[in-house]
C-alpha positions as CSV (number, residue, x, y, z in Angstrom):
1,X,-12.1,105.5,-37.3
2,X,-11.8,108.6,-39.6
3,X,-11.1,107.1,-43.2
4,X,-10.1,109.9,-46.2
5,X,-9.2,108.6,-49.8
6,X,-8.6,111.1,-52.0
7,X,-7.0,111.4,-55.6
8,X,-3.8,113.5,-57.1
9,X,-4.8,113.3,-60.5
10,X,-7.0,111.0,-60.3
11,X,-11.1,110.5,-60.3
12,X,-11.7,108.1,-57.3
13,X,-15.3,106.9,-58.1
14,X,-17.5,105.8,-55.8
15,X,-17.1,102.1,-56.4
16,X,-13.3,102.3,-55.6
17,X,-14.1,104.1,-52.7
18,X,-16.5,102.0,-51.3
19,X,-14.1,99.5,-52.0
20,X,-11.4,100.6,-50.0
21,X,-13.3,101.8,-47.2
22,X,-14.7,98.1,-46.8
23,X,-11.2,96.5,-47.4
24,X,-9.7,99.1,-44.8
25,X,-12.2,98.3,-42.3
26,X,-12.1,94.8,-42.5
27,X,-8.3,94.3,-42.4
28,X,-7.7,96.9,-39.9
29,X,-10.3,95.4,-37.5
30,X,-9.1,92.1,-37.6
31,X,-6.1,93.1,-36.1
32,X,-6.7,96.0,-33.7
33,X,-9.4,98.6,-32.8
34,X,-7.1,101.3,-31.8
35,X,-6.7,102.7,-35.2
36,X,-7.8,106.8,-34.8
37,X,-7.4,107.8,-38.6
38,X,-6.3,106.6,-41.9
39,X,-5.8,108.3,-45.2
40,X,-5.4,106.9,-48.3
41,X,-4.1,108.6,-51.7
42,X,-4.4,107.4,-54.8
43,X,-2.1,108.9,-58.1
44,X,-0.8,108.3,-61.4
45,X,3.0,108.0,-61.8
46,X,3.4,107.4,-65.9
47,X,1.7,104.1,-66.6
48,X,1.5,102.9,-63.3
49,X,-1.5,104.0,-60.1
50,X,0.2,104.5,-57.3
51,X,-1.8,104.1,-53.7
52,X,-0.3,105.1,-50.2
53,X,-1.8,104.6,-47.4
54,X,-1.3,106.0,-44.1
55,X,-2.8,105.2,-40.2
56,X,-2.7,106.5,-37.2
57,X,-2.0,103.8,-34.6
58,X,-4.1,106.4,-31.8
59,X,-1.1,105.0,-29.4
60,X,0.4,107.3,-27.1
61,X,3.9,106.4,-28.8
62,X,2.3,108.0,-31.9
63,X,3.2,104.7,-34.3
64,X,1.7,105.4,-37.8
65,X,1.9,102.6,-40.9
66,X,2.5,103.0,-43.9
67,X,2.1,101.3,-47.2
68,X,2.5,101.8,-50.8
69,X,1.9,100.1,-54.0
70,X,2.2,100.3,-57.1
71,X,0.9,98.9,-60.4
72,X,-1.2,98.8,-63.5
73,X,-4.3,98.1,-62.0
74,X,-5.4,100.6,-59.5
75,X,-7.1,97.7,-57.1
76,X,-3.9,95.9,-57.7
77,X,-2.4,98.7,-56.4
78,X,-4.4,99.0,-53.2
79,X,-3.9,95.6,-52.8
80,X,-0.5,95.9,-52.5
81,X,-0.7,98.8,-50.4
82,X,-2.8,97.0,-48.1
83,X,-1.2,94.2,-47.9
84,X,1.8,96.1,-46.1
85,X,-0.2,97.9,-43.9
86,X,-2.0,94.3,-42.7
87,X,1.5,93.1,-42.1
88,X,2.8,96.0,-40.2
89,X,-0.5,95.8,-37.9
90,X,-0.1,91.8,-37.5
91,X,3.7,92.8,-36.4
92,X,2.7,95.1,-33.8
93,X,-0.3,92.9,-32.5
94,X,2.3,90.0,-32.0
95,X,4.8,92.5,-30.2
96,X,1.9,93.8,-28.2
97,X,0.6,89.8,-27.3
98,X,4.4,89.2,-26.8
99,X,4.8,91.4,-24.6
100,X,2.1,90.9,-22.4
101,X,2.5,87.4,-22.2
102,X,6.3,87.6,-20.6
103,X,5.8,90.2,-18.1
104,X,9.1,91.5,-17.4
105,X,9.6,95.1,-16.8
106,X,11.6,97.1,-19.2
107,X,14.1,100.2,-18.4
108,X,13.1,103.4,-20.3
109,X,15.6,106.3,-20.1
110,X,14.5,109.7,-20.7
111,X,16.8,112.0,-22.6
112,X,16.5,115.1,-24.8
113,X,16.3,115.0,-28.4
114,X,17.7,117.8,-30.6
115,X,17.3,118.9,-34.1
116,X,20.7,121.1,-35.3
117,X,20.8,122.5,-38.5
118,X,23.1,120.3,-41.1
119,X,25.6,123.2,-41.6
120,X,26.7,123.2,-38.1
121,X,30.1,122.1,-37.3
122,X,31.7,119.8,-34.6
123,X,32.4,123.0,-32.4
124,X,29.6,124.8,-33.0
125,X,27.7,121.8,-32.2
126,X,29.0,121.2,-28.4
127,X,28.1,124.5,-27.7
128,X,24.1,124.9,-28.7
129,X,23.9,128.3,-28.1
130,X,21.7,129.9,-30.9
131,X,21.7,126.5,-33.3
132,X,19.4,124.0,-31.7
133,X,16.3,124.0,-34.1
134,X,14.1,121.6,-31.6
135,X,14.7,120.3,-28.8
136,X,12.4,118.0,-27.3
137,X,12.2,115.4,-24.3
138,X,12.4,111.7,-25.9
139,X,12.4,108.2,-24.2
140,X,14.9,105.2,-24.8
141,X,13.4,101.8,-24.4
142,X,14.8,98.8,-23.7
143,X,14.1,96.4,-27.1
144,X,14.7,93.3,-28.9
145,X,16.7,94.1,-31.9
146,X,13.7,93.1,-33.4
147,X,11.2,95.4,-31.7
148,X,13.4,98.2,-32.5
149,X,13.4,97.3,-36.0
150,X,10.0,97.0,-36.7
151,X,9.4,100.5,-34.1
152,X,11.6,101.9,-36.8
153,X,9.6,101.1,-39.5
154,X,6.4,101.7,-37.9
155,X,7.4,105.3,-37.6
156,X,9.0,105.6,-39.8
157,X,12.5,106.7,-38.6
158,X,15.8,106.9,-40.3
159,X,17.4,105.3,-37.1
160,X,16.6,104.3,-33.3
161,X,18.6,104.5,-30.5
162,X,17.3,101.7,-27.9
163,X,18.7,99.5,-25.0
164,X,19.3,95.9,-26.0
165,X,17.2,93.6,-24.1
166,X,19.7,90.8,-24.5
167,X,22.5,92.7,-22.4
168,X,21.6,96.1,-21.7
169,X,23.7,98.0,-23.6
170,X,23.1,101.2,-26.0
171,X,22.3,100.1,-29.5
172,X,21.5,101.6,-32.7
173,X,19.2,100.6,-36.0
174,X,19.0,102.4,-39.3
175,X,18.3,102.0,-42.1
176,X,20.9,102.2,-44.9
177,X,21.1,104.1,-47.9
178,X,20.9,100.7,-50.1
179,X,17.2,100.1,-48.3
180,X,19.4,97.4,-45.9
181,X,18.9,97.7,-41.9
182,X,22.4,98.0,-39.9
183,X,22.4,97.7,-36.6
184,X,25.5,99.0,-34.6
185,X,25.8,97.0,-31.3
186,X,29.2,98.4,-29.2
187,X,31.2,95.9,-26.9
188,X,32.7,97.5,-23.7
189,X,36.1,97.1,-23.2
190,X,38.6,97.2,-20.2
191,X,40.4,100.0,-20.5
């Protein structure tokens, strides 16, 4: 596993380093061995050290976690970093056990995904000539509303559009601008 730590205006001595380095390899491995990289940052933000910390998953899905803490201490402030990262990996090691354990096959959907630039209209819009961004091939999966939740925060995405395990239906998760989750589930009706 590649490890950086690095400070933005900060010295990161050797003793914190070695600290985190230990603390990262020792949480990380307890939960899984697939993690290619992670990059720690440590900063000041008024009277407070901030830490985020970022891993690479090395999945092919590309899931990353995240954490960040903050507080007066800067080990306090890893900790609390950390601490979310080790619950985000315990999540996904669950899903993954989860998963296995049940064995039922899942529909995944390909579709294309594209990126328009935010003055575009509704017109301009249904026509994409000259105002896609990106476009780029993406998958739908078939989730649990809680899967898609915690997907969504493991890469962190604004929203995820997935098909609901429970009935097979198009569903949608994001996350608000209040920091709440809403999750947009659409009944069919008979015309």
């Amino acid at each position: 596993m590649q490890m950086q730590v690095s400070g933005k205006g900060v010295d990161v001595g050797e003793a914190l380093r070695t600290h985190i380095e230990t603390q990262i390899e020792e949480h990380v491995s307890k939960y899984i061995d697939r993690v290619t990289s992670v990059h720690v940052v440590v900063s000041r933000e008024a009277h407070l050290f901030c830490v985020h910390i970022t891993g690479n998953l090395g999945t092919h899905a590309g899931l990353v976690v995240k954490g960040k803490g903050e507080a007066l201490e800067v080990y306090a402030a890893f900790d609390a970093a950390l601490d979310k990262v080790s619950k985000q990996l315990r999540r996904y090691k669950r899903k993954l056990t989860n998963h296995h354990k049940t064995g039922e096959k899942r529909r995944v959907t390909s579709g294309t995904k594209y990126v328009l630039p935010p003055e575009a209209g509704e017109h301009e819009a249904e026509n994409h000539s000259g105002l896609v961004i990106a476009e780029q091939p993406t998958e739908i999966e078939t989730l649990t509303v809680s899967e898609a939740v915690m997907k969504m925060d493991l890469q962190d995405l604004p929203a995820l559009m997935f098909f609901n395990s429970a009935h097979g239906r198009l569903n949608v998760v994001y996350r608000r601008a209040d920091g709440n989750i809403s999750w947009v589930d659409p009944e069919e009706k008979a015309a």
